[in-house]
N, C-alpha and C positions, 0 to 999 in steps of 0.2 A: 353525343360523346360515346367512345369504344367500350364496351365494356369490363376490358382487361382493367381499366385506369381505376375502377373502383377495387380492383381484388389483389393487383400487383405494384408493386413499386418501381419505378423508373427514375433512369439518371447512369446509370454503369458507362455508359458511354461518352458520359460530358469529358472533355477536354478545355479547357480555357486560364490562362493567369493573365487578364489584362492588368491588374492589381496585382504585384508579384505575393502577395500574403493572403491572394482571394478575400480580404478583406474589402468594402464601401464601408467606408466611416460615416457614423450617423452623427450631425453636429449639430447639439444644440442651440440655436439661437436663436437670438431675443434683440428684434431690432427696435429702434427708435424711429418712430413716423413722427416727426415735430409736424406742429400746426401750421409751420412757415415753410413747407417746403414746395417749390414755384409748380403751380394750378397747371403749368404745362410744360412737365417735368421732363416729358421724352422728346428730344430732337428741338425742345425749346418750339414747338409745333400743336397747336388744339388738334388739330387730324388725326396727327400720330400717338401723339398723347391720349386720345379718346379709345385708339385700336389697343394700345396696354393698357389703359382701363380694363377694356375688354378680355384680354388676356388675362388679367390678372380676375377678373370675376370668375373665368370660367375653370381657373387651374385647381379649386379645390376641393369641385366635385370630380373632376378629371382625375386629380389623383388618386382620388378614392377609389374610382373606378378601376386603374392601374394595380391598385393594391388588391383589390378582391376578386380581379382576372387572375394575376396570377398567385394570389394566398390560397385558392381552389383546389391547387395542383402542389401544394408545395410539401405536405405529407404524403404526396408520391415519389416526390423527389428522395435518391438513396445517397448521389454522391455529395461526400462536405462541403467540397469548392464550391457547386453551385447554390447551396442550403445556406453559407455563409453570403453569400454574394446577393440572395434573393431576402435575407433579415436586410442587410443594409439596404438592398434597395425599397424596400419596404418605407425604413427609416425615414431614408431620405424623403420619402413621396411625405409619408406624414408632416412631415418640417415643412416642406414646402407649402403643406395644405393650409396648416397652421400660421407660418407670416403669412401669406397672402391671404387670410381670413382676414388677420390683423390688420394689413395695406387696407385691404377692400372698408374695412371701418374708417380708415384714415380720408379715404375717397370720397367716404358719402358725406364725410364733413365740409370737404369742398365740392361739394353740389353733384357729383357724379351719380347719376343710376346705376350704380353698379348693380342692384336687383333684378333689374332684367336681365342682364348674363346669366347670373346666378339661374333665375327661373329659365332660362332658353336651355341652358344646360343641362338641365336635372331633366328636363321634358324628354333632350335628345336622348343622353345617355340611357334615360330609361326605355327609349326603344331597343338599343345598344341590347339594354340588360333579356331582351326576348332571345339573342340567338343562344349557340348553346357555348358552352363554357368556352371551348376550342373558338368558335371562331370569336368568341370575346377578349380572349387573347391573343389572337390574330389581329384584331383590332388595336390593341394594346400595343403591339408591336406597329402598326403601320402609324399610330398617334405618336410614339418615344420617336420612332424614326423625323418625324416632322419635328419633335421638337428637340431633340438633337441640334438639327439644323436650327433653330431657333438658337438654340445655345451657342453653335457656332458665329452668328449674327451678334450676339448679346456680346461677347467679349473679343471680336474681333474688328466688328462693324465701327468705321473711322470717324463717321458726322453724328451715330448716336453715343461715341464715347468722346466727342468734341460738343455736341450739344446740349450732352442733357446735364439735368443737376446729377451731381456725384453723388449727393447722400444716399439720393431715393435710387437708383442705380446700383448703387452698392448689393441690393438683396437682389438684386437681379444677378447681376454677379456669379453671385454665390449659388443661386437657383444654376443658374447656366453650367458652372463647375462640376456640380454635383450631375448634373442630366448627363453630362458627358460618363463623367466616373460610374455610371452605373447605363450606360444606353446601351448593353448589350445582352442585358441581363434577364428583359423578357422574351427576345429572338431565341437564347439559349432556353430556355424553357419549353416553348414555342416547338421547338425544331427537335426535341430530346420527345417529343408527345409521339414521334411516330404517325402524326396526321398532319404533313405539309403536303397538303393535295393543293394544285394552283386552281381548284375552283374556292377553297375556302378563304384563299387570299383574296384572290376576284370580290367573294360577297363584303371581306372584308375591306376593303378598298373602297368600295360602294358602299357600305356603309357608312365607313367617315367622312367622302364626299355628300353623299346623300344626304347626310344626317346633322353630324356634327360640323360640319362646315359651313352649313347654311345658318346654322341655330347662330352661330360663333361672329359670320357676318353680318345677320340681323341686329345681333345685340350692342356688334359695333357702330351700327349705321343708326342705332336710337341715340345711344351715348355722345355720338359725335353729334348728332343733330341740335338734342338737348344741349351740349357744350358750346353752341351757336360757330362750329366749326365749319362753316360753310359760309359764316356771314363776309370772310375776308376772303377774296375771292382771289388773292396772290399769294395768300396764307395757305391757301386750302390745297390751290396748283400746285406750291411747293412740296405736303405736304402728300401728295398721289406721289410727285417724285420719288420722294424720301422712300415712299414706302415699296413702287412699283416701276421705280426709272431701271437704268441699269446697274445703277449699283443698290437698289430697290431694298428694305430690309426685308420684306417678304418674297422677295423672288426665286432663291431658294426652295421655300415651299411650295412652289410651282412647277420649277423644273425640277426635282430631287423626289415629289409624290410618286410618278409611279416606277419607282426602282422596285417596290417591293413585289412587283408583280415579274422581275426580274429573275431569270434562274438561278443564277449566283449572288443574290442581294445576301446582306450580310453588312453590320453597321462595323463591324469592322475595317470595311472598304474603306471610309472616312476616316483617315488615320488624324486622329487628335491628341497623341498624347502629348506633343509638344507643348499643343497651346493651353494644356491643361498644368503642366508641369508652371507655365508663365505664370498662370494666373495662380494658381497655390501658394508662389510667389509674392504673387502682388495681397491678395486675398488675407493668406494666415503667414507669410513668414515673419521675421523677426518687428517690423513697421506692417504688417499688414492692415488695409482698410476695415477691414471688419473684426480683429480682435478681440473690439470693444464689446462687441455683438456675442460672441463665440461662447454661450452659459459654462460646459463641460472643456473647455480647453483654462478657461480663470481659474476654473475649482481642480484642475489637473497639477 
């Protein structure tokens, strides 16, 4: 890292309201994991159900990782817009880390190894944690960009909002909501450092594939195995569709990875505030699905 970045402050140049009050609201909630809710929750599928196992093991050392990428940098930052915009996304990462610690309890009660995600994750990121701050934020930006697209999948995707159980969906939801509301907010960080050279993109690209993407599939491929998701072998076929046909819920983050090595990448290209504004809707309006959940909007 440069050494101007420990003596000066930076930020004079941010420009951004995707939020017109530069505001990301931090919301706290508190979900309910009941004991009954159905063992193959996502897509009504063991397969698929086993890779959100996965995802959800691996999001809470991931967001921690997101938080202390960019918490590094944030007593450099001078402008308010992005100081307020960078506490909410902070926020948000914690809440997130937090239910899905809570989910990942719920999981192991119904037989899931969620542990191995957990350990494959902490091993990756910790390699993560050797480069130097910059390109770990670099990193951070090339992970939010995937799961962005994630988020887009999560409330738009038609057979996993026809398939799966609603309740346990529900924080998914909400996780997804929030990724959007806040997915531009480490790039802005990122890009205000004065060090977007495209070879730091490059290692950093190569590091999530290298790294964390392998750790991310191993830990799916134990969980599913363990879940004897392989044992129905029409179950299983449909269940690669689901996830990698053409309308695939992973396919996305296949074709949409290397935009970041892109000259003009910028998550703002993916214009979502429509689908953001839907689900705020469906989410916290007036019948909102998760309300019930929502700790600081009861006590409001």
């Amino acid at each position: 890292m440069t050494t101007h970045l420990k003596n000066q402050p930076i930020g004079s140049t941010f420009k951004n309201s995707r939020l017109g009050s530069n505001q990301i609201p931090v919301r706290h909630m508190q979900f309910v994991f009941a004991d009954d809710f159905p063992v193959n929750f996502a897509f009504n599928n063991a397969l698929t159900t086993s890779v959100f196992v996965a995802l959800s093991a691996v999001f809470p050392s991931g967001e921690r990782f997101f938080m202390d990428s960019i918490r590094y940098f944030r007593d450099h930052i001078t402008d308010d817009a992005l100081k307020q915009q960078i506490a909410g996304f902070i926020g948000q990462e914690a809440m997130h880390g937090r239910e899905h610690d809570r989910f990942n309890k719920a999981l192991i009660k119904k037989g899931f190894d969620v542990e191995i995600g957990v350990k494959s994750i902490t091993r990756g990121l910790g390699l993560l944690r050797k480069l130097t701050p910059v390109q770990q934020l670099a990193c951070t930006v090339v992970m939010e960009h995937a799961t962005a697209h994630l988020a887009i999948q999560w409330l738009s995707h038609a057979d996993l909002n026809r398939l799966s159980d609603p309740k346990t969906l529900a924080m998914w939801q909400w996780h997804a909501l929030e990724e959007l509301e806040h997915k531009t907010v480490s790039y802005d960080v990122y890009k205000i450092l004065d060090e977007d050279k495209w070879i730091t993109r490059f290692i950093a690209v190569c590091a999530v594939m290298g790294v964390v993407i392998p750790v991310s599939i191993y830990a799916a491929i134990v969980i599913a195995y363990k879940h004897g998701s392989h044992k129905n072998r029409k179950e299983f076929i449909q269940g690669l569709k689901l996830l990698f046909g053409q309308d695939g819920f992973l396919r996305p983050l296949i074709t949409k990875a290397p935009d970041f090595l892109k000259k003009d990448f910028n998550p703002r290209n993916d214009d979502t505030e429509q689908l953001e504004q839907v689900w705020k809707e469906k989410l916290l309006g007036p019948n909102g699905i998760i309300n019930e959940f929502y700790m600081n909007k009861l006590a409001s």
